[in-house]
N, C-alpha and C positions, 0 to 999 in steps of 0.2 A: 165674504167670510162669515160663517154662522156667529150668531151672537155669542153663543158658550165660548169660542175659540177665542174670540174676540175680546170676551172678558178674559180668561185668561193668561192672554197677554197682556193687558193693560194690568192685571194684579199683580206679574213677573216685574212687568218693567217700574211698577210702582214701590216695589220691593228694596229695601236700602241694601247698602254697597254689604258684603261681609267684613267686620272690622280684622285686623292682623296686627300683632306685633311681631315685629321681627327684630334680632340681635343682627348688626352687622361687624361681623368680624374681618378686619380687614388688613394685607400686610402694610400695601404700601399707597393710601389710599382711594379717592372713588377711581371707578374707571370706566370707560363704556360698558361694560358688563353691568356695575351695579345701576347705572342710569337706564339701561335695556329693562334689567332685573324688574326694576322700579315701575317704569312707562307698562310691563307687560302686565304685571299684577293689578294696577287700575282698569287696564283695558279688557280683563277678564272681571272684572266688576267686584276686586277688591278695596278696602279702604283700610289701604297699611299705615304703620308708625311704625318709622325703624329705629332704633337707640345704634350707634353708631361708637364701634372700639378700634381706635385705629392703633396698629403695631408702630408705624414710621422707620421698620425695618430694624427693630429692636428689642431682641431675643427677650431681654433683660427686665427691661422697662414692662415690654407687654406679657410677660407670665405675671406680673405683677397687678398690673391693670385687671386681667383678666380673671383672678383667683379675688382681688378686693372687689373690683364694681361689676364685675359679671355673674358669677356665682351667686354671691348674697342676692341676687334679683331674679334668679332664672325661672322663679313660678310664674312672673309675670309677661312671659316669650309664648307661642306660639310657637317659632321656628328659630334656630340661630341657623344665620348665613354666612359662609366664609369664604373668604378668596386667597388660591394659591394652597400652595403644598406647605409650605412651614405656618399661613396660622393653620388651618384646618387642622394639620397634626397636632399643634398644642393644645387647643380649644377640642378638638374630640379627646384628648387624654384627658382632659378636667372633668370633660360632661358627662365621660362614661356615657350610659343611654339613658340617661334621664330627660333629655330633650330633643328631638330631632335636627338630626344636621344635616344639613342642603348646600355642597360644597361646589364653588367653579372654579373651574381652570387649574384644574390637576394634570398634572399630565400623567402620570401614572400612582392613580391610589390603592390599586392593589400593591405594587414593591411599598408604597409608603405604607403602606398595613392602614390604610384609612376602608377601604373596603375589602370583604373579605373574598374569597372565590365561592366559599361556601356562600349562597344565595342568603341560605337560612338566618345566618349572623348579620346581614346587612338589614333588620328591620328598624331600626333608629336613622338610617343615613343613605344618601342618594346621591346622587351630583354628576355634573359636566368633564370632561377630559379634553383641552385643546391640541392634546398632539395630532400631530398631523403623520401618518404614515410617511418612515421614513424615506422607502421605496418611493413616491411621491414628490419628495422634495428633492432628491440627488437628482432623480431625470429631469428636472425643469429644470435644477439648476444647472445639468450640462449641457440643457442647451445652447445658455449663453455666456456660460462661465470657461476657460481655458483647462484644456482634459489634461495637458501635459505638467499642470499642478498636484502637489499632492494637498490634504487638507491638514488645517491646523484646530484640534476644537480643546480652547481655555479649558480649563481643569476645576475650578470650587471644590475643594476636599470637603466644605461641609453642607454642601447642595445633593439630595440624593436621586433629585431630576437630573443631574449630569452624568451621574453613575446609571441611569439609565438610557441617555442618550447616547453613551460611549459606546453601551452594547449595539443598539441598535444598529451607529454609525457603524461603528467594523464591520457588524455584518453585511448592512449594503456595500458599500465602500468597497470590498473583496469583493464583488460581482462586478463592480465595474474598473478593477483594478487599481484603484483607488489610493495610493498610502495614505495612511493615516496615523498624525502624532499627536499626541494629546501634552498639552500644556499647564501646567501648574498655577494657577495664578493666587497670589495673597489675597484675602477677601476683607481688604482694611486700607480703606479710604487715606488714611493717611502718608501709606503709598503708593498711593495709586498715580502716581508723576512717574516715577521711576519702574513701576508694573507696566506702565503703558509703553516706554521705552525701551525695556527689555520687548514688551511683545513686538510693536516696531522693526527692531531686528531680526527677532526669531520668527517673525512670518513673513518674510521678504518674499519670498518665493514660494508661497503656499496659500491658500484657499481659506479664512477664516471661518470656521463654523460656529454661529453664536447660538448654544440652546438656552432654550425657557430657563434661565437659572438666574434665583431671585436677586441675589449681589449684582449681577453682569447688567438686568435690564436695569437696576438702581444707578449703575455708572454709565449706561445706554450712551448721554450725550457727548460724553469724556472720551471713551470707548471707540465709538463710530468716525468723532473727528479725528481720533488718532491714527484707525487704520486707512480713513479715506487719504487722511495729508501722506501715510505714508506710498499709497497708491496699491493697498491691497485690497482684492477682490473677499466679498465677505458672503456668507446662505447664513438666512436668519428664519428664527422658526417664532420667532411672538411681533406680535404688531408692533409693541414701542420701540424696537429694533428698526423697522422700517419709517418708523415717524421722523427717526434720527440717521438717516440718506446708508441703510442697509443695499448691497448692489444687486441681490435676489432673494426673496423670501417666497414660500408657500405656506400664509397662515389661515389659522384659523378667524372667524369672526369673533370679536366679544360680544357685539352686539346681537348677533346670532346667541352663541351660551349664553348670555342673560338672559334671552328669553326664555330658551330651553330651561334656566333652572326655574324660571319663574311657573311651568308649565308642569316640573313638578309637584311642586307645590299643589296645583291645581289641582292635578290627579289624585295628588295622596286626598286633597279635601273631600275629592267626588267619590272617594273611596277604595283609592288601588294603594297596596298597602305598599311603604319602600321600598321591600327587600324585591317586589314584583315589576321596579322600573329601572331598567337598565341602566349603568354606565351609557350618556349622553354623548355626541362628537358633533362636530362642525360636519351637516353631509356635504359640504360641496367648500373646502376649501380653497384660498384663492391666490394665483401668483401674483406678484407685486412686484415689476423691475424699480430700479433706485436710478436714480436722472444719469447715473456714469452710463449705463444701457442706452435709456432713452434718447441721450444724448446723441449717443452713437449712432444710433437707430438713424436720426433727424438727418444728419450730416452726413452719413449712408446713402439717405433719400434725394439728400439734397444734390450729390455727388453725382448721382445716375442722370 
């Protein structure tokens, strides 16, 4: 190696980390995403501090949180980070564009008016989308799920990921004949005994569809045992659906979007400005059968 090159690399690598503060905004808190987030930003040879606002899935508490100990501090951020569709909506209505926002795991921020279509308007704000192409998920899942179901997908009136998922579903759903009823569900914990027995009933005979909707994945484990005891088949579109025995999912990685947003960040430092990095997705998302499959799978095997 000639000497010049030689030095410098030894002067690159002698070079201290870049320091970051980062705000993490969070709904319900860390998750593999922010620990990706984290690990990717050292391994690009940052040296972050993150101040950490958890919601705990409370509207109330955290517009609160968020307007007292976040605001009065925000000279001292680099970047606020947020996870999910309801903080990132609240937390970009506060900060206007006075600080960059670098959001994961939206699934749709343009309907949520977090990004714009207009390129030009998106220079304060960036981020990740886990949905996973509806088309994508109906065919895996028929391949192991029963055709002669129709599906059932829980309702959140005040989730605006679901009013997005509804569109989608009907419209695949009609390609492959699909019916599809959409179910109401209360989004208050304190009924959630009697929610989950009403749904019990009314999906007896139908195909549960559980989308990214921030109430639904908060009662995940309540949820998942209720539809497995009652023996209905479930397609699930977020990982913690499948952490808690979902019967087929096609998800996204967090692990994956963590890094991805940590990479923009990267970008914007090395000088590519927001509005010039896309809306981010999981390229290669992944199926996932739940042990009712595998099971079946084994005892199939074991049969022949």
């Amino acid at each position: 190696m000639p000497l010049r090159l030689l030095i410098c690399c030894c002067l690159l690598l002698a070079l201290p980390a870049q320091a970051l503060t980062i705000a993490m905004v969070l709904w319900r808190g860390e998750t593999d995403a922010e620990r990706s987030f984290r690990a990717e930003l050292i391994r690009l040879g940052y040296q972050p501090t993150f101040v950490t606002f958890n919601a705990n899935q409370d509207r109330a508490a955290f517009a609160t949180q968020l307007r007292q100990q976040l605001l009065p501090s925000l000279a001292r951020y680099d970047y606020i980070y947020s996870f999910g569709t309801t903080a990132t909506t609240m937390v970009k209505s506060l900060l206007g564009e006075r600080k960059p926002l670098i959001f994961n795991i939206v699934s749709d921020p343009v309907g949520a008016g977090i990004l714009s279509e207009d390129q030009a308007e998106n220079r304060m704000v960036a981020g990740t989308s886990n949905l996973v192409p509806m088309a994508l998920q109906l065919a895996n899942a028929r391949k192991h799920l029963p055709t002669d179901k129709g599906l059932l997908l829980p309702f959140n009136p005040r989730e605006q990921n679901t009013l997005l998922t509804s569109e989608l579903l009907l419209r695949e759903a009609k390609r492959y004949q699909w019916d599809l009823a959409t179910w109401r569900i209360a989004p208050d914990k304190r009924r959630l005994a009697n929610e989950l027995k009403r749904l019990q009933q009314d999906a007896r005979q139908r195909i549960v569809f559980l989308a990214a909707d921030s109430y639904l994945l908060s009662i995940a484990p309540e949820l998942l045992a209720a539809l497995n005891e009652g023996g209905i088949p479930t397609i699930c579109s977020a990982e913690l659906f499948v952490e808690h025995g979902c019967t087929v999912g096609t998800i996204s990685s967090y692990e994956t979007l963590g890094r991805m947003t940590a990479n923009i960040i990267h970008r914007n430092l090395q000088g590519t400005p927001l509005q010039d990095i896309p809306l981010q997705t999981d390229p290669a998302p992944r199926l996932v059968l739940g042990k009712q499959l595998t099971s079946a799978d084994n005892q199939s095997t074991q049969g022949k």
